[in-house]
N, C-alpha and C positions, 0 to 999 in steps of 0.2 A: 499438055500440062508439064509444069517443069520441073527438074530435079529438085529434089532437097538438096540444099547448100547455103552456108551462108549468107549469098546475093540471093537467092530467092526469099529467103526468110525477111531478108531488108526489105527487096520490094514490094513482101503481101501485106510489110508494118508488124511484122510477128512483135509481141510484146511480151512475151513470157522471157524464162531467163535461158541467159546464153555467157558463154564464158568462147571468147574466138582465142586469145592468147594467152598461156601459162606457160610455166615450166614443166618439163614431162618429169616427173615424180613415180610412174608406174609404168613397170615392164610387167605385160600381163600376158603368158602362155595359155592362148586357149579364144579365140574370135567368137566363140557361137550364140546360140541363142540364151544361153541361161548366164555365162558371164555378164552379157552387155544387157538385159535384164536385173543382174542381183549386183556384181561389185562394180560394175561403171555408173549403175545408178545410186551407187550408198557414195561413191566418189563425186558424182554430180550435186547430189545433198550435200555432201560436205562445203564445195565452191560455194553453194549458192547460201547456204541456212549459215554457216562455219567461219567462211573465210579461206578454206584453207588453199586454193589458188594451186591447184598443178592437173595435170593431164597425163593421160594412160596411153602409153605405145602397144597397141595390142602385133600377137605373134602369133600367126599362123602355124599351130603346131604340128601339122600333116603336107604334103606337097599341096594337095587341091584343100580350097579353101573357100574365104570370103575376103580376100586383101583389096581386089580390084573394088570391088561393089563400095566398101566403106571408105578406099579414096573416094572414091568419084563423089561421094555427098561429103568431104571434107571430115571423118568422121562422124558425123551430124546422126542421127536414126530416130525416130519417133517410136517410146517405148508406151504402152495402154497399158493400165491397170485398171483391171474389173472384177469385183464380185464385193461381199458384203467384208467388214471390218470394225468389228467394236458394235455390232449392231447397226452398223451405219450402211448405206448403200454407197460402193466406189467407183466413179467411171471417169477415172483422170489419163487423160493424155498429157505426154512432156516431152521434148525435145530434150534428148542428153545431149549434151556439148561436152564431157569431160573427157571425150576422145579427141583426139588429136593425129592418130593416122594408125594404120595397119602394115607391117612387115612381112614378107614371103621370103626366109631364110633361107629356100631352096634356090632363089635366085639370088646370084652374089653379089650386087649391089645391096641387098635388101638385109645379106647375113651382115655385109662390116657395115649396114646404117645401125642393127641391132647392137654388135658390138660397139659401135659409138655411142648409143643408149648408155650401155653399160658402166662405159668408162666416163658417162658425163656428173658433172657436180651435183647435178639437181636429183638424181635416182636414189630412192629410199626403200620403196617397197617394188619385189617379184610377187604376181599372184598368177598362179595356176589353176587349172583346169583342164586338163586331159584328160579326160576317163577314168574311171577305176583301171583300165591296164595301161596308163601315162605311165604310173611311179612303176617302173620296172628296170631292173639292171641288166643291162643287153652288153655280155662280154666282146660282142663283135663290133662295139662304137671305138674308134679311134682319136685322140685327140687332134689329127690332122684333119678328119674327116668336116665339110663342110656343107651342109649341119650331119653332126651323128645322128643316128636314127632317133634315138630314145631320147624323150623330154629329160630325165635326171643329164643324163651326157652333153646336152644343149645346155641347160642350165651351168654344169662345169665348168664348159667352155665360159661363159658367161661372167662367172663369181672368177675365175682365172685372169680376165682381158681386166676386169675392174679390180683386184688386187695388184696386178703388174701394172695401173694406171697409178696406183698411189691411192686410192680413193677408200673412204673408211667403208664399213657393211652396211648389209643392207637388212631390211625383215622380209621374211617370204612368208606370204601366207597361201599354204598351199590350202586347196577349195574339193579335192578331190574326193569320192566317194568312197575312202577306206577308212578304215580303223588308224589313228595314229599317222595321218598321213605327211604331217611336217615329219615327224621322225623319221618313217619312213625313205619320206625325199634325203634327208639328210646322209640316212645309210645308204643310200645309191651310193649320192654326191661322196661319200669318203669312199665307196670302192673304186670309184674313178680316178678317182686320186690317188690311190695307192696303185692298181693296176697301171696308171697313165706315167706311174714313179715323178710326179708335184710335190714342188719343193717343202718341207716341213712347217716354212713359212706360211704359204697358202692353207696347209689344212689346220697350224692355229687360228689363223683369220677364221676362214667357214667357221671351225667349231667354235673360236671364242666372240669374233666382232661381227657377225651376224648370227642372227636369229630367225630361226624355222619354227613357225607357229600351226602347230596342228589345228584346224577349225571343222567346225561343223556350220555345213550352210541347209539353208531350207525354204525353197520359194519355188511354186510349182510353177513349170516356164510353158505359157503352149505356143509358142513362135510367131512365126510369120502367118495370119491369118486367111487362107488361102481364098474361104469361099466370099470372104467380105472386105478383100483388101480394097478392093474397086470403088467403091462406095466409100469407104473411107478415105479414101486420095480425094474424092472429093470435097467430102468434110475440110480435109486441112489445107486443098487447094495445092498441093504438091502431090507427087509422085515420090513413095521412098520403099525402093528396095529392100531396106532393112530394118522394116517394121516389125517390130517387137510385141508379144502380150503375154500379161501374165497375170497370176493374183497377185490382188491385197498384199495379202501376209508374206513378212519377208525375218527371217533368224538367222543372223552371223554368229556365233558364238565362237571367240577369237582366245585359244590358249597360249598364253606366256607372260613375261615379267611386269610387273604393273604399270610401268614407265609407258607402253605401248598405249593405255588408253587416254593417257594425252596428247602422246603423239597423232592419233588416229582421231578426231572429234567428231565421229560417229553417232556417239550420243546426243552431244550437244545441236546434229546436226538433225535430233529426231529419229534417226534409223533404231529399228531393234535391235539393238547388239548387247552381248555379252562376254566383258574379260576376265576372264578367270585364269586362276592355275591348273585346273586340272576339267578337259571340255567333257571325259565318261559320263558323269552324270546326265549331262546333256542331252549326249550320244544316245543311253541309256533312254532316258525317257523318250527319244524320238522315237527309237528302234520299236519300244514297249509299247508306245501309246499311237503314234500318228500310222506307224509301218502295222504293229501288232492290231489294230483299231479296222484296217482294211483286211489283212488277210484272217482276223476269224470271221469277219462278216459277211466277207464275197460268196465262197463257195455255196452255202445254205441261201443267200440269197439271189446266187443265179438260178439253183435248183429251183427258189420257190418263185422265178419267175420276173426276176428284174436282170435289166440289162445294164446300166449304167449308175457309179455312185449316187447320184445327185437320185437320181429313181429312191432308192433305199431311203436316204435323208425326209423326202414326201411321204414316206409310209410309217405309220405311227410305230405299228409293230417294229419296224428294222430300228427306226429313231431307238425306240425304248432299246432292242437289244444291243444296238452299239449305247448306246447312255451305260447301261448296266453294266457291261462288260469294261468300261471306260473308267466309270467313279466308284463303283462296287466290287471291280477285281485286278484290273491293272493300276489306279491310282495305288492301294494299300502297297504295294511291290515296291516302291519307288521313296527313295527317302530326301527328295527335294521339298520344298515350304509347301504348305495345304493350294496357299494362294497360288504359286507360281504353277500349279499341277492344274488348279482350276482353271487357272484362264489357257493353258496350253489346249489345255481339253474344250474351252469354248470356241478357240480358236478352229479344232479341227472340226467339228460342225460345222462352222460356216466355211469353212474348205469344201467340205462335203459337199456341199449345199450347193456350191457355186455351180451357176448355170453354163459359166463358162470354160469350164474343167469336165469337159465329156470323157470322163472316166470307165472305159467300161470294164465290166468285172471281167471279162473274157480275159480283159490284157493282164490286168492284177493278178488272176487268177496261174501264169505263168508259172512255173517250178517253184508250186504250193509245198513240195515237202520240206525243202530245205528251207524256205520262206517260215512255214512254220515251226520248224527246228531252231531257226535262231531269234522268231520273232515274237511265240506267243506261247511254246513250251519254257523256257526256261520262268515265262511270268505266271504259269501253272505250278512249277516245281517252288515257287518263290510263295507264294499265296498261302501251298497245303503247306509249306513251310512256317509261317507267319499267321496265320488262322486254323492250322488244323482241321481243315476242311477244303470240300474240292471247292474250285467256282466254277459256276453253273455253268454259264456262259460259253465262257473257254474251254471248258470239259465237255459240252455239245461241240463246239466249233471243231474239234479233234471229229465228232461222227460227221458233223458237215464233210471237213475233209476225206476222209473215208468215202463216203456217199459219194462224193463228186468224184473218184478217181475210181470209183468200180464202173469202169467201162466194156470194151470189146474190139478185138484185134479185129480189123478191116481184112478182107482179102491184098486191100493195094500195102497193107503193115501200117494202116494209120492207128488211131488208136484212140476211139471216140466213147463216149457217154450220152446218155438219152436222157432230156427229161421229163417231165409228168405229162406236159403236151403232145409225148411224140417226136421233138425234135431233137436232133443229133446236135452233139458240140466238140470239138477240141481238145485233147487231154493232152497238153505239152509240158514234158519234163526230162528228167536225164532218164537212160534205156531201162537200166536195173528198176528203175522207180516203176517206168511203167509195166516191164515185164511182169514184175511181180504183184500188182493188180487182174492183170492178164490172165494167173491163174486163180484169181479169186470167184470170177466169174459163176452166178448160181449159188455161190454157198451161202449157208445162213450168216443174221447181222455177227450170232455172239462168237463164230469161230474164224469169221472175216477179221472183227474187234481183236480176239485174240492174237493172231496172226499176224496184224499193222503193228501193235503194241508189243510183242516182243522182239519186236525187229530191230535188230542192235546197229544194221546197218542203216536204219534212219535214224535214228534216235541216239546211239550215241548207249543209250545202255537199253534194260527190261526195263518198259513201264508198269508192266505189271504188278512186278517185286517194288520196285521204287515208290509210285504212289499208290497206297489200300484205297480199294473202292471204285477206282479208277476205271480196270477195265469194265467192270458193271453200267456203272454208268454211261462209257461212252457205249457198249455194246446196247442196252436200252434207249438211249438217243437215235444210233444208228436202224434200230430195228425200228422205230418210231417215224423216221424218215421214209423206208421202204414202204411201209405199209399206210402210214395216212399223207404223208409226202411232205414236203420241206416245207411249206408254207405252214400246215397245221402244228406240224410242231415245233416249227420256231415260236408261234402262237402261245403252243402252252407249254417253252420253255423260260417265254419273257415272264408270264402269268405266276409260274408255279413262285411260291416261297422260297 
């Protein structure tokens, strides 16, 4: 069977869309599987639905990579999208053609073809993705250094070769998993500047004639499909190494000056995006609803006996109690449009739901205390705040949590939990977290409750003192799990009034 590439695609008569020649328009830090799933395919919609005619130089941002694999198919990768949308059933395969080749900056042919990117006429947008630990300022990067280690220092070098070409700025839209993350990149990029001592010129250009757009992206990526790539190379009569899948649902929400969203015809090209001045809101509702949504529901529903989300979404019970938790106490928190809360919130059901997104709580279930610190307490403090009363929901979800982390130190120092069947699981977090469950071990629920809730070092203050009612609550919740066990009374926490 033959490669993916251009000539193959002629000779099997492929008739879908294909774009072979454009101008490169985008230097994109970051090859792997969720870029070329999320911004090479909103850049592909664009050529095809838009017009808008240019091609992505993707960059290898670590030594080892994927540069070899994506020449060899000319670019080219065949990306799936599967699962429900709008109500509808999706199972669309596509050919992105809006790549055009991959770079390995560690070798030096490969760093000055990048900086010939740079300094060429057609380059308008940088997009990144390096990890949440990419935007980092690493005092030991040099400006000789070829490449410096750290993505901000690469990029430097970058926004340096194309202001000393003459060439106007650029937009970067950095994709990365932080807070603030254009900003971010942008306070690297001016320490490097000053440390590197660049000319006064260069750092009004960065600050003034380019633009660093902090965005929020959101499209669950599950890669290269290991158990059924085979069967599908047959489907499409090719072989492609860099076969891509992922859901439906796909959210760019792109912050900075309005001018951007006609430059970018994203919309017009169909893609969900949104331009705004300020993406928090956003951010805000993913954090609260989509992030807040899995971690109070996993815990109480490993206990009571599910393994993976899509499990949950099948059982009426868990349905109802993520519903409840969802329209009943994390929407009121949030002060985006009725509608636009609505349809986020239908959207994350049918995420949920997807058959193709094996989700298991185990994994979710990872460094649940700070996960719950920043995902689903502050929309409890927000709620008694705005209603004067607990939510139910989210106020059991705190015993869930509880429940699940009163475990038992192994002889080998592991640090596991039992549940109602018998069987041992996993309890992975930072030391302090787990130690201090370690010596909860045997005590009652209402002085374990006590104990969790005044602990300043998770929580940031006393919940005690802070929300009335509170620790009763969850200490009754928790004490209700122990003794009739996680599935009864999530039962009659969904039921109760």
């Amino acid at each position: 069977m033959e490669q993916l590439c251009y000539e193959t695609l002629e000779k099997a008569g492929y008739t879908g869309y294909l774009l072979k020649n454009a101008p490169e328009r985008v230097l994109q830090f970051g090859e792997g599987n969720f870029l070329r799933a999320f911004a090479d395919y909103w850049f592909d919609m664009a050529n095809e639905k838009a017009g808008w005619n240019g091609k992505c130089v993707l960059v290898q941002p670590i030594a080892q990579g994927l540069t070899q694999l994506i020449n060899r198919q000319e670019g080219l990768y065949t990306l799936y999208l599967r699962g429900r949308q709008n109500g509808e059933k999706v199972d669309a395969k596509r050919v992105i053609s809006s790549v055009s080749r991959c770079l390995n900056p560690y070798e030096k042919q490969d760093y000055d073809a990048m900086m010939d990117v740079a300094a060429g006429e057609a380059l308008e947008y940088i997009v990144s993705n390096t990890t949440e630990a990419g935007i980092v300022y690493d005092p030991s990067c040099r400006l000789e250094d070829c490449p410096p280690a750290s993505f901000p220092a690469k990029l430097t070098q970058v926004l340096l070769h194309r202001w000393r070409a003459g060439r106007p700025g650029v937009v970067v839209l950095s994709c990365e998993l932080i807070d603030n993350n254009g900003k971010e990149l942008l306070r690297c990029v001016n320490q490097y500047i000053k440390q590197w001592g660049l000319e006064e010129g260069f750092a009004r250009w960065v600050n003034g004639d380019c633009t660093f757009c902090s965005t929020l992206v959101d499209r669950i990526v599950t890669g290269y499909p290991r158990g059924e790539a085979e069967s599908l190379y047959e489907e499409f009569g090719y072989h492609d190494n860099m076969l891509d899948t992922a859901e439906p649902f796909g959210l760019w929400v792109i912050e900075g000056p309005a001018w951007i969203e006609n430059e970018l015809p994203f919309k017009k090209a169909g893609c969900n995006v949104v331009f705004t001045q300020d993406v928090s809101p956003y951010k805000l509702r993913k954090v609260r609803m989509l992030n807040g949504a899995h971690t109070s529901m996993v815990l109480g529903a490993y206990l009571a006996g599910h393994e993976i989300v899509g499990d949950c979404m099948a059982d009426d019970t868990m349905r109802s109690y993520m519903s409840q938790a969802l329209f009943n106490e994390i929407m009121p928190t949030l002060d985006l449009p009725k509608d636009d809360l609505e349809a986020f919130a239908s959207a994350i059901f049918e995420r949920f739901s997807n058959p193709f997104n094996r989700h298991l709580l185990l994994s979710i279930a990872l460094n649940s205390q700070s996960k719950f610190r920043a995902r689903v307490l502050p929309t409890i403090k927000e709620y008694v705040k705005r209603k004067h009363a607990l939510p139910k929901i989210l106020t059991f979800s705190m015993a869930a949590f509880i429940a699940f982390y009163c475990g038992k130190k192994k002889e080998d120092g592991s640090f596991v939990g039992v549940r109602a069947a018998g069987n041992e699981y996993p309890i992975a977090d930072d030391q302090f977290v787990l130690d201090f469950f370690a010596g909860m071990t045997g005590k009652p629920a209402a002085e374990i409750a006590h104990a969790v809730l005044t602990n300043v070092d998770f929580w940031g203050s006393d919940l005690t003192a802070e929300l009335p009612g509170f620790e009763a609550s969850v200490a009754a919740s928790l004490d209700a799990i122990f003794t009739k066990g996680a599935a009864k009374a999530i039962e009659e926490v969904v039921a109760k009034e």
